[in-house]
Structures are given as C-alpha cells and as structure tokens.
C-alpha positions as CSV (number, residue, x, y, z in Angstrom):
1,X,0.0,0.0,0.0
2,X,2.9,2.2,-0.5
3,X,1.9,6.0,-1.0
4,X,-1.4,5.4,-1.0
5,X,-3.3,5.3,2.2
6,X,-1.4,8.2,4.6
7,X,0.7,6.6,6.9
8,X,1.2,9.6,9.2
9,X,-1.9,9.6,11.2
10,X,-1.9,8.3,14.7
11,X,-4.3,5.4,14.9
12,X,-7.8,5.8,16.5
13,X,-8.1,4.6,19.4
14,X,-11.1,3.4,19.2
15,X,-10.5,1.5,15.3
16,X,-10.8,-2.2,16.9
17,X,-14.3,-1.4,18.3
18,X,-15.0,0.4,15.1
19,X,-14.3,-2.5,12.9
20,X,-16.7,-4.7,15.0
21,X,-19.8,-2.8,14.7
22,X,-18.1,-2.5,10.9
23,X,-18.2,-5.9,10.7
24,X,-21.6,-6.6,12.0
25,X,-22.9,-4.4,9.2
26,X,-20.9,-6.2,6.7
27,X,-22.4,-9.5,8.1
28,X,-26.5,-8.1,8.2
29,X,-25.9,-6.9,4.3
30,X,-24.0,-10.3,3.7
31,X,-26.9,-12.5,5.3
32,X,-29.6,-10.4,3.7
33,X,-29.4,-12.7,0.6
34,X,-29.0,-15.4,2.3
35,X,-31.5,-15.5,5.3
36,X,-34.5,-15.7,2.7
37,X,-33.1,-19.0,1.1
38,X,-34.8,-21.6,3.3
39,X,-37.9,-19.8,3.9
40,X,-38.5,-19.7,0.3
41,X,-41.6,-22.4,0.7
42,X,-42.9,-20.7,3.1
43,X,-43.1,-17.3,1.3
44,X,-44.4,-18.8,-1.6
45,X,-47.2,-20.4,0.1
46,X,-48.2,-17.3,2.0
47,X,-47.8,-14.4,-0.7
48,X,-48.7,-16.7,-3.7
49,X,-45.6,-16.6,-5.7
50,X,-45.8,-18.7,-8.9
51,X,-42.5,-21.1,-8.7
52,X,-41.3,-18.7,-11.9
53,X,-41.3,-15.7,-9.8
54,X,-40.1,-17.2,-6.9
55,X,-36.7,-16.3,-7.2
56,X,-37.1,-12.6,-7.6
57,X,-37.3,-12.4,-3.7
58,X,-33.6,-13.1,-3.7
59,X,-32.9,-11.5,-7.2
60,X,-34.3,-8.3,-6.5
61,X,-32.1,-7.4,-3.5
62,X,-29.4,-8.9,-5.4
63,X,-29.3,-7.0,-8.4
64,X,-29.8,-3.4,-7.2
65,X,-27.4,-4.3,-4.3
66,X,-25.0,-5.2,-6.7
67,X,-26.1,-2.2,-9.8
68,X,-25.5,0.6,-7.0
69,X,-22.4,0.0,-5.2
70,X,-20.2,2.2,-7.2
71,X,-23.1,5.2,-6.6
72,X,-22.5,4.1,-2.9
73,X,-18.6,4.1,-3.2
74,X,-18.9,7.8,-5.1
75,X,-21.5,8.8,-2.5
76,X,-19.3,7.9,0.4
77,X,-16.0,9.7,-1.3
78,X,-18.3,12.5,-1.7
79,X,-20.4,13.0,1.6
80,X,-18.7,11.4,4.3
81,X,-18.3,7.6,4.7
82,X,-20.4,8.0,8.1
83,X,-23.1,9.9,6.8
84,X,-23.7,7.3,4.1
85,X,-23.0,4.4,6.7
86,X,-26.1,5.6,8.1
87,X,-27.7,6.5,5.7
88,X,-27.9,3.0,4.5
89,X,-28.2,1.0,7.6
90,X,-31.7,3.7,8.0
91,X,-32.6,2.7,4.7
92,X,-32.2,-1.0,5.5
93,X,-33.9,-0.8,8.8
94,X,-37.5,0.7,7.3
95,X,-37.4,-1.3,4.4
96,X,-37.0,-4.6,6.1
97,X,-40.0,-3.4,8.5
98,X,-42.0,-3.3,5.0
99,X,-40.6,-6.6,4.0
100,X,-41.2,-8.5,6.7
101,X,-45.1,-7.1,6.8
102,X,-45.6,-7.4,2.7
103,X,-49.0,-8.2,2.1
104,X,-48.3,-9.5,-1.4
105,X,-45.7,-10.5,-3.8
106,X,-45.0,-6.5,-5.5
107,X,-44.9,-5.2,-2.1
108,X,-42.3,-7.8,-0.7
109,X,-40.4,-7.5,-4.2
110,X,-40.0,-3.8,-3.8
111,X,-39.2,-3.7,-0.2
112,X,-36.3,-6.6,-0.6
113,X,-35.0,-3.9,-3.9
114,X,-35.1,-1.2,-1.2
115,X,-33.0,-3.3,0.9
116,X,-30.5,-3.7,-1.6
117,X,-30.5,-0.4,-2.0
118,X,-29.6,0.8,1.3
119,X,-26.8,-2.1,1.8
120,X,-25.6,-0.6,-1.7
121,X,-24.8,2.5,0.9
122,X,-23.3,0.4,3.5
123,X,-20.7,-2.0,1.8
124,X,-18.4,0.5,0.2
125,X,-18.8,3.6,3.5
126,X,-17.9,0.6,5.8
127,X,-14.8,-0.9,3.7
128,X,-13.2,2.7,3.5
129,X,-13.7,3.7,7.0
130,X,-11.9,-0.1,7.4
131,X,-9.2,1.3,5.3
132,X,-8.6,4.2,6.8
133,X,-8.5,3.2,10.2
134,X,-5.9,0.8,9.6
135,X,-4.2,2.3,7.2
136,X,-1.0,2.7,8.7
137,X,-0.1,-0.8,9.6
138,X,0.1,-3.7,7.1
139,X,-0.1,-6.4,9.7
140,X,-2.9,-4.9,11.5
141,X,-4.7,-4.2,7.8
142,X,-4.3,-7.7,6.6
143,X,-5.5,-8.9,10.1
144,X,-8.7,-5.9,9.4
145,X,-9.7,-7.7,6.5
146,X,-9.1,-11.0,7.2
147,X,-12.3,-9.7,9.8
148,X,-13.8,-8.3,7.2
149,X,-14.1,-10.8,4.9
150,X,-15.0,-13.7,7.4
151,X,-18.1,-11.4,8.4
152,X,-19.1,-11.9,5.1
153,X,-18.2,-15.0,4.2
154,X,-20.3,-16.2,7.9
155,X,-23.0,-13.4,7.1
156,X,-23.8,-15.4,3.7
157,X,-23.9,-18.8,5.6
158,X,-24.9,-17.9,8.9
159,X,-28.0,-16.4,7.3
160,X,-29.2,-20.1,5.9
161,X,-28.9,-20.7,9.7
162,X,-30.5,-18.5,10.9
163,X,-33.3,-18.5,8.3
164,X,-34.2,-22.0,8.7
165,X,-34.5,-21.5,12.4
166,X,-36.6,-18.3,12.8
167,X,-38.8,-19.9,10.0
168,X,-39.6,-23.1,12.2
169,X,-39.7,-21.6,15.0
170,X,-41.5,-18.5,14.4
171,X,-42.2,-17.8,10.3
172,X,-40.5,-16.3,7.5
173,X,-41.7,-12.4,8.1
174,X,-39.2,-13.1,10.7
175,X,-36.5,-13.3,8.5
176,X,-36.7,-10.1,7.6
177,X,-38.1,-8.2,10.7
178,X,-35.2,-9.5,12.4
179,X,-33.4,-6.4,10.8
180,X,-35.4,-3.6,12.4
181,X,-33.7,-4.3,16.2
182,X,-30.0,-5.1,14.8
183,X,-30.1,-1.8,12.3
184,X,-31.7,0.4,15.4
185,X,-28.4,-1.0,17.7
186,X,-25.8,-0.1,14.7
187,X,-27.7,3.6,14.2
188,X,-27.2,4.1,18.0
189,X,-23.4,2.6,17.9
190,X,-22.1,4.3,14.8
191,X,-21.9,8.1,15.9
192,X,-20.2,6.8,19.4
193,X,-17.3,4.4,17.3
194,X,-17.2,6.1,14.1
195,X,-15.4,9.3,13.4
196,X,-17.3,12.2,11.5
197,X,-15.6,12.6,8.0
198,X,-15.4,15.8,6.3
199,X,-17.4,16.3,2.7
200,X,-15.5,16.8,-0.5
201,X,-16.6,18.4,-3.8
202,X,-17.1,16.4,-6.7
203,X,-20.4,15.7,-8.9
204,X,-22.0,12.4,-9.2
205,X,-22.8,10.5,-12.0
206,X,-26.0,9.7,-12.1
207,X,-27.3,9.0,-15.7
208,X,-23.5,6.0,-15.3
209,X,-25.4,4.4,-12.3
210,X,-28.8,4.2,-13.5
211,X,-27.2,2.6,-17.4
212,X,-25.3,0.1,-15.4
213,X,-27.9,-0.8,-13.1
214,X,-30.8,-1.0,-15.8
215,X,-27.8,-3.4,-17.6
216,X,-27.7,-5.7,-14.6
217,X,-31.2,-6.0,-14.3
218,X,-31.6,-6.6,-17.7
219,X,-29.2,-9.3,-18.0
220,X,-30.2,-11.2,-15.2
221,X,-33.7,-11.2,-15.9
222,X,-32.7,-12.2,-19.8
223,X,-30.6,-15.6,-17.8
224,X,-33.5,-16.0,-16.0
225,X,-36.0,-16.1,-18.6
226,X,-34.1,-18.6,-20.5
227,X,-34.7,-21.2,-18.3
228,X,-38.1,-21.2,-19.0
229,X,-38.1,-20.1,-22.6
230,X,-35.0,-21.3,-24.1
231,X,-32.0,-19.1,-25.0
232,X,-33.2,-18.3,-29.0
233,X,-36.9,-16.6,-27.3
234,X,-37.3,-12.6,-28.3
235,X,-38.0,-12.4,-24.4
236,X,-34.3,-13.7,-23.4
237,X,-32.2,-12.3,-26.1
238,X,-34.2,-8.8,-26.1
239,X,-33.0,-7.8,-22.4
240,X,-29.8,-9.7,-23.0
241,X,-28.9,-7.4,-26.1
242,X,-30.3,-4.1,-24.3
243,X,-28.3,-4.9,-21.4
244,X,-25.2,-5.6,-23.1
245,X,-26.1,-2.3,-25.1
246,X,-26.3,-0.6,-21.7
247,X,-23.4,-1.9,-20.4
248,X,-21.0,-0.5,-23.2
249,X,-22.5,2.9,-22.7
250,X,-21.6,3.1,-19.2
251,X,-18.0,2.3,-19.9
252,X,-18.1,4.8,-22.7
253,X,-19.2,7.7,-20.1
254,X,-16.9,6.8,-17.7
255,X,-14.1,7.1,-20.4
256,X,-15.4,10.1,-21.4
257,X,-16.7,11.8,-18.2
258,X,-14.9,14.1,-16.3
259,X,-16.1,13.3,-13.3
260,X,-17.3,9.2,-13.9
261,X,-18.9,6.8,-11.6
262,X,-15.7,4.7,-12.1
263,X,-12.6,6.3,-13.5
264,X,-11.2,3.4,-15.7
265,X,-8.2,5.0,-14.3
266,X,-8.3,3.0,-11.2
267,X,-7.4,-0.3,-12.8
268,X,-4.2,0.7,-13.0
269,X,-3.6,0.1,-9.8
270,X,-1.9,-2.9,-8.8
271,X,-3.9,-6.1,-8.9
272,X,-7.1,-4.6,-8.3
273,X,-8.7,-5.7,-12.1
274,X,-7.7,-9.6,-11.1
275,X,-8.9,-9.3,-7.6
276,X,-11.8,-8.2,-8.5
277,X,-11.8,-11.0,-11.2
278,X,-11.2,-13.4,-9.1
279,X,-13.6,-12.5,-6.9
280,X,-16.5,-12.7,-9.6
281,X,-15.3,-16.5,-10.0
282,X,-15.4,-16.7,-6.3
283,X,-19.1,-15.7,-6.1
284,X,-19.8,-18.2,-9.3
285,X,-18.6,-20.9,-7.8
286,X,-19.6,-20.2,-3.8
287,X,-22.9,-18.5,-3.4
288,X,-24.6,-21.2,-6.2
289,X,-22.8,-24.0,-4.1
290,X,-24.8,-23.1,-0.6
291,X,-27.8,-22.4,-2.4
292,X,-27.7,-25.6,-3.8
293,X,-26.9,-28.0,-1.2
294,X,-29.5,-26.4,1.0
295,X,-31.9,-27.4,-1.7
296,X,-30.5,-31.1,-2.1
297,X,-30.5,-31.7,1.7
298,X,-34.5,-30.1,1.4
299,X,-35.8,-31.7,-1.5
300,X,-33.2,-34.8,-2.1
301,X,-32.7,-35.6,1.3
302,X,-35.9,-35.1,3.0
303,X,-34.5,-32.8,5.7
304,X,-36.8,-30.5,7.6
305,X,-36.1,-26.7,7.8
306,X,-34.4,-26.7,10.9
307,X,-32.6,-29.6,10.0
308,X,-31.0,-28.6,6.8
309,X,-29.7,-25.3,8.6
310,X,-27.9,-27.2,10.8
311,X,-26.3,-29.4,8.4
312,X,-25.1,-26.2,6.8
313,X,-24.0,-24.7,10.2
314,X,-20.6,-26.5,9.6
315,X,-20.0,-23.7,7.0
316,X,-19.7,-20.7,8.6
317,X,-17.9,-22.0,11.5
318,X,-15.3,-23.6,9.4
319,X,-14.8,-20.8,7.7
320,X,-14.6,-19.0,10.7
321,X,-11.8,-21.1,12.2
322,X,-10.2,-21.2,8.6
323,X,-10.2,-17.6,8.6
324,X,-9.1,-16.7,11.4
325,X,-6.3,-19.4,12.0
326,X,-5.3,-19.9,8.7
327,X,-5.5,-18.0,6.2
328,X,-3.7,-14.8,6.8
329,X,-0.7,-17.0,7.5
330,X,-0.6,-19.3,4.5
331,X,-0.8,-15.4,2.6
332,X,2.4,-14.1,4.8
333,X,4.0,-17.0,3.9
334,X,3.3,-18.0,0.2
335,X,1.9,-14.0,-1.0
336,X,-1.7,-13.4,-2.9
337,X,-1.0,-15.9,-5.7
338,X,-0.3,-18.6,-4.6
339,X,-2.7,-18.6,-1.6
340,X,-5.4,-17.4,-4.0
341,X,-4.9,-20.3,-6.6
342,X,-4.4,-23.1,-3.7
343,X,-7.7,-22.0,-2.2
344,X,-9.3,-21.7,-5.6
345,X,-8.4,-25.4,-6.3
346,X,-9.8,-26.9,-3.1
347,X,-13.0,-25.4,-3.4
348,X,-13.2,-26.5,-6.9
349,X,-12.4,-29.6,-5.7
350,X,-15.5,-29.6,-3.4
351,X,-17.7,-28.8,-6.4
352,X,-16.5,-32.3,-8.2
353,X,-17.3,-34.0,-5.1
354,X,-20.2,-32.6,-4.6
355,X,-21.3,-33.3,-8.4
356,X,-21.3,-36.9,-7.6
357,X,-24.0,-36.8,-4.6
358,X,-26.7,-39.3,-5.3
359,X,-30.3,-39.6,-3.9
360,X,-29.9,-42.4,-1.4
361,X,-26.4,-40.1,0.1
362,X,-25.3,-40.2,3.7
363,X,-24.7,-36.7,5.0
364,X,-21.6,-36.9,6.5
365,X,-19.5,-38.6,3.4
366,X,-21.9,-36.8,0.9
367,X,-22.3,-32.9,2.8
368,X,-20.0,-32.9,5.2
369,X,-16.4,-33.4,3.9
370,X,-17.2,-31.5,0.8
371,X,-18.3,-28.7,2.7
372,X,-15.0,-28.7,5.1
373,X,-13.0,-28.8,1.9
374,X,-15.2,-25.4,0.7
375,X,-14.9,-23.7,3.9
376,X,-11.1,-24.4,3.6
377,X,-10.8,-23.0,-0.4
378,X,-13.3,-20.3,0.3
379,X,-11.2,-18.6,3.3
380,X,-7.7,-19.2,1.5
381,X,-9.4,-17.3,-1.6
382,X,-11.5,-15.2,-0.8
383,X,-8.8,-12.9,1.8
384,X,-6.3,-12.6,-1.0
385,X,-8.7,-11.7,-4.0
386,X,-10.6,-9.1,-1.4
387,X,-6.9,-8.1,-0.6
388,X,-5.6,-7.8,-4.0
389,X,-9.2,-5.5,-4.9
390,X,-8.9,-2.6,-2.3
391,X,-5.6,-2.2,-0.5
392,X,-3.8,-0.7,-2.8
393,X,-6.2,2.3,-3.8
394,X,-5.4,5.1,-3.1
395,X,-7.2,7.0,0.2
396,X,-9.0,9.3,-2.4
397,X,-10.3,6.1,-3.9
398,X,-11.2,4.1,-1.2
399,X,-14.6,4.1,-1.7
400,X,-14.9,3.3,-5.6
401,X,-12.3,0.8,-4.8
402,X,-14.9,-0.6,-1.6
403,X,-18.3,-0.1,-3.9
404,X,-16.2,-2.1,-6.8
405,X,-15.0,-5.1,-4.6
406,X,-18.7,-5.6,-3.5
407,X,-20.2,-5.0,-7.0
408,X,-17.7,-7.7,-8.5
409,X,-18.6,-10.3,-5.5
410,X,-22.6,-9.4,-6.1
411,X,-23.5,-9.2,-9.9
412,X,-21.1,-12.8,-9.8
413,X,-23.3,-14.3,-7.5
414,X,-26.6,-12.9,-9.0
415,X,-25.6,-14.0,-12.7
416,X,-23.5,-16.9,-11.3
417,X,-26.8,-18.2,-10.4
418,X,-29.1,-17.1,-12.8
419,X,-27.0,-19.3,-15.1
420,X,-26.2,-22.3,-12.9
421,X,-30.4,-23.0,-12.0
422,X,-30.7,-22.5,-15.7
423,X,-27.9,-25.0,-16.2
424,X,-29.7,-27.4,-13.7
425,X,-32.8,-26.8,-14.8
426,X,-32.2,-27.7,-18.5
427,X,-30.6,-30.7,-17.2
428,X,-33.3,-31.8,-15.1
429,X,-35.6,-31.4,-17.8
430,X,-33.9,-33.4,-20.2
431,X,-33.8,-36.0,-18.0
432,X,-35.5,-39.6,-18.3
433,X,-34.9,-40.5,-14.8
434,X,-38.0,-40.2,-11.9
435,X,-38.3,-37.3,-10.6
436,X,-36.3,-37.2,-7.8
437,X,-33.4,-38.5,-9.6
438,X,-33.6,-36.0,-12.3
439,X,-33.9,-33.5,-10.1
440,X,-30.4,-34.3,-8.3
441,X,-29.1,-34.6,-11.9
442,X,-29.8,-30.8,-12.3
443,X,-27.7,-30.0,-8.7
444,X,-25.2,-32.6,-9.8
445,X,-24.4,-30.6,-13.2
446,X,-24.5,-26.8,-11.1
447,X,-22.2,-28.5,-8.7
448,X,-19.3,-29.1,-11.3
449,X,-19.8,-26.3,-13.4
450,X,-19.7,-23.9,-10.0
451,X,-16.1,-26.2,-9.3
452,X,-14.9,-25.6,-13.0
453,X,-15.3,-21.4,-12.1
454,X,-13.1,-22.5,-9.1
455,X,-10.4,-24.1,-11.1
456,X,-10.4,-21.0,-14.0
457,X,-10.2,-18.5,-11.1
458,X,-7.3,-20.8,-9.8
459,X,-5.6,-20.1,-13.0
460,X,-6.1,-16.9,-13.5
461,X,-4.3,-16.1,-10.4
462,X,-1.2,-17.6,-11.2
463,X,-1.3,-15.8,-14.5
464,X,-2.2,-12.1,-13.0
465,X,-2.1,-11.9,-9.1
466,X,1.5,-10.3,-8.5
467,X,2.5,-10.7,-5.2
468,X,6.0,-11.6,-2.7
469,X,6.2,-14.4,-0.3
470,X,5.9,-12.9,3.2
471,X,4.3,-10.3,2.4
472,X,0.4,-10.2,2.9
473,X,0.0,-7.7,0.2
C-alpha cells in the first residue's frame, strides 16, 4: 500500500471497536441474501408466488445491491463515509420493516429492492472507514480484513442458519423483521465508534449508475428467462442485447466523463482488475454452491427446515476457524498468488465432489467433507482476491475501490446463479430419470460447473495476481 493510504496519522483509538460494529454491518448486508433461502416455501405459500417468480425475492435485492455499489462508493467519497453508513443501515432498517409485513408478492419484491438499495450505501462507506483506520499498519490491515471478509463470508452462511431456524420456529416475516432491532443498535453505535468525515466536492454520476444498473437488471432477468423459454426466445435475447447495449454505454461515459462513476483510471492500480476477477469466479462458484446444497438436503434428502440449517452450520464455522487461523498466515507465507490459486483449487475440488451426490447419500460422506474442503478454499481465496481488490487504492479512492469489490462479488453471485439454475434446470428437464433422480441430476451438473469457475479463477491467479512471499500484500 505504499503511497497510498497516509501513513502519518496516529491510529484511533477506538479502530478495533469500530471494525466490530463495521463488521456486523458487513455481516446483516451479507446474510440479507441469504437468510431468505430456506424460507422460500414458506413465502411462496403465504404471498402466492408462482414457482417462476419465486426467485425474484432473492434476485431483486441482489441485483440493485450489486447495480449501485459504485453510486455508494462515489457517495461515500463524496459526503462522508459515516453519513452514508447511516444512511444506508436507516434505509435498510425501514425497508425490512415493510418486508417483513408485505401483504403480497409486489410489495415484498419492492421492499427486498429497497434493501439492496440501502446495503448498496453500506458496503463500500464501511470498507473505507476499514481502510482508513488501519491504514497505517500492514499487519494490522491484513488482520482488518481478514475480519472483514470472514463477516461476510459467515454473514452469507450464517443467514441459511439463521433462516431456517426463525422460520420453524417462528415464520419467515421473521427473517426479515429480524433487521429492524440489529439496524436500530448499529444507528445508535455508529456516531459513538465512528469518526465524522469531512465532505469533499465532486459531482456524481448519475445518468452511469442508473445505465449500469438498468444493464444488470436486464441481463439477469434475460438468464433468468431462458430457463423457461430457451436461450433463441425474443424475451431472453431482447433484455440480453439491451443490457449488453447498456453496459457498453456506461464504460463509454466513464471514459469520457470528467467526473465518472468509475474512473477506468483506477485499474491501473496494482492487482485490483484480477482481484476483482477473481472474486466474480469466487461468487460463481460459492454463493450457487450453498444455495444448492441447502436445496438437495431439502428436497433430495428429506430434511426439515431446521434440520437442513444445521447441516449447513458447519459452513460458517469452518470458515470462521479457517479464517481466522489460517489464512492470513498461509498469505504471509506463500503472498496473494499462490494462496489465492491453492484455495481456488480446493473449493473446486469440493464442487466435483459434490457433483457426484446421489439420492440415497449419507450426509456426512456426501455434505459434510465436501463442505469442510469449501470452507477451507473459500477462506484461502476469498482474503487474497478481497486483498488484492482494495488495499492498494489510493485513500481518495477508497470508496470506488470498496463499492467495486462488492459490485464484483454481487453481480457474480446474482448472474453466477441465474446461469447455474438455468444449467440445472435444463438438465433436469432433459432427464428420463423419476423425478427425484432428475432433479439431483440438475444440482449434480451446477455443482461441477460452479467447481470448474473454481479451477479458472485458480488459474487466473497464477497468470495475473502479483504478489511476494511474506508479504500479505
């Protein structure tokens, strides 16, 4: 991070607490596409979703989560990373209220958007404050986002958890109203542990954010249309084509901008464009994985609600010890590459294993080892690519650097599984099994495809990650 991120400050005093209740924010936005997952049945019995639609209750928090990031990153550089921290978690807070008390399948669709919306604000403010705080130490950076990154790594697995609990125990609004208390404690938390900023001038580029959202939403929904109408359909190539039209006219006003949502500039900076690469494979070949296997240990293997959350609570804590333990240290001691790529191959490794699941499997041979071996590639990965996104941005930069890393990690997991259901939905289709068996056949085929992202990202990182053994950089 050399003459970036000034080194001159004293450090706060107060930075360890901060990047707790940092953390905890990290992990709410993380869980919040993730807590929904097993309560899905239940929402679709009580709102009436059709099985088509069902997926937008995840999908539309994903994609304007993920098609707003870099507005949040701008905003945060702009108008104080606090103020936007706030922002965001106030945002969150009123629209899970609505969420959780939807009354029919618009009104829940709009309010899990809105959510998306506001943790669009939170991500990238909370990174940068990260950033800054420990900006002046390497160790005690790498050791920051090590924290970082296992909040939400856990967030994303914790929340199949604790969805499938609160479900059972109480009901799927729960899921969701579960946000108002936690956002209320982080609104009264943040002014006491987080320091003020100061606002800077700049304009903000609106007509970029809403072309690359509109281009998100449009792709995804064109993925997610094909698995019903085939890929050839008007109705999938149509928003496919618009999308990918919308897409090249963002880049072109950033180019051309003087003041862009995302200065191409910044991908100059060093390994930030495969960080962020890697992390899109990351998301491809994780987020699919979990939402998966909570689906075969539903609907292959009979387990209840309840049940199937705890055979995933293995996850998180794995990763949590793998995190913590790990990690950091295999990176001081091999650098970003090869930690990266060794991680990358283990979870792709999982994937194969768990493309060979059957419908008569035992959980702990079928589930259980495959899942340690994913918690294992998943930590080793995922703190190197996040490290190789954001820490060598400059201070200035910090939060287009933040809203990037998050945008990366979320548009791969949103069009990472638009494709892989489509994927195993085509397969299960074509299937002459019964229908149980072609159903497993469907998970089997997203389960190696999600390993194969594994294995490219793997590669990728020994061709582009640049980094020095015993250095965590």
């Amino acid at each position: 991070m050399s003459a970036n991120l000034n080194t001159n400050l004293q450090p706060n005093r107060k930075r360890w607490k901060a990047l707790i209740l940092l953390c905890f924010a990290n992990f709410l936005v993380m869980m919040d596409s993730a807590i929904v997952q097993v309560a899905l049945p239940a929402i679709k019995s009580d709102v009436g979703y059709t099985e088509a639609n069902l997926q937008w209750v995840m999908n539309a928090f994903l994609i304007l989560f993920g098609g707003l990031l870099l507005l949040g990153g701008r905003l945060a550089d702009l108008f104080g990373h606090r103020r936007i921290f706030m922002w965001g978690v106030s945002i969150l807070t009123v629209s899970s209220l609505f969420a959780g008390l939807a009354w029919n399948e618009m009104s829940l669709n709009v309010s899990r958007a809105v959510q998306g919306a506001g943790s669009a604000l939170i991500a990238p403010a909370a990174l940068s404050i990260i950033m800054i705080l420990f900006s002046g130490d390497k160790k005690e950076m790498g050791k920051a986002l090590a924290f970082w990154g296992l909040s939400g790594a856990a967030g994303g697995s914790l929340g199949i958890v604790l969805g499938g609990v609160l479900t059972q125990l109480l009901s799927w609004r729960w899921t969701l109203l579960f946000y108002v208390p936690v956002g209320i404690l982080v609104l009264v938390l943040a002014p006491k542990l987080l320091e003020k900023g100061t606002k800077k001038s700049g304009k903000i580029d609106y007509a970029g954010a809403l072309s690359v959202t509109a281009s998100l939403v449009l792709i995804v929904y064109g993925i997610v249309t094909a698995e019903q109408n085939g890929w050839q359909s008007l109705s999938t190539l149509l928003p496919l084509i618009i999308g990918a039209i919308l897409f090249v006219i963002f880049i072109l006003m950033q180019a051309f901008r003087k003041e862009p949502l995302m200065p191409l500039g910044i991908f100059k900076t060093p390994n930030l464009a495969a960080g962020n690469v890697s992390l899109i494979l990351l998301s491809v070949a994780w987020f699919p994985l979990i939402y998966f296997l909570i689906l075969y240990l539903q609907q292959v293997m009979k387990f209840e609600p309840f049940m199937a959350a705890m055979g995933m609570l293995p996850g998180p804590i794995l990763i949590a010890i793998f995190m913590i333990v790990l990690a950091e240290k295999v990176m001081a001691k091999l650098g970003m590459k090869i930690t990266m790529a060794f991680g990358f191959v283990i979870l792709g490794i999982a994937g194969l294993l768990f493309s060979g699941n059957t419908t008569y499997g035992s959980y702990w041979i079928d589930v259980f080892i495959p899942l340690l071996l994913a918690a294992l590639g998943n930590a080793l990965a995922y703190l190197p690519a996040t490290t190789a996104a954001v820490s060598e941005a400059k201070e200035q930069e910090s939060g287009l650097a933040s809203g990037l890393y998050n945008t990366t990690y979320q548009v791969g997991s949103a069009v990472g599984l638009a494709i892989l259901v489509s994927i195993a939905a085509a397969t299960s289709a074509a299937s002459t099994e019964t229908s149980l068996a072609a159903l497993n056949e469907g998970y089997q085929q997203a389960f190696f495809w999600g390993g194969i992202a594994a294995f490219v990202g793997a590669i990728l990182a020994l061709l582009f990650i640049r980094s020095k053994v015993g250095a965590s950089k």
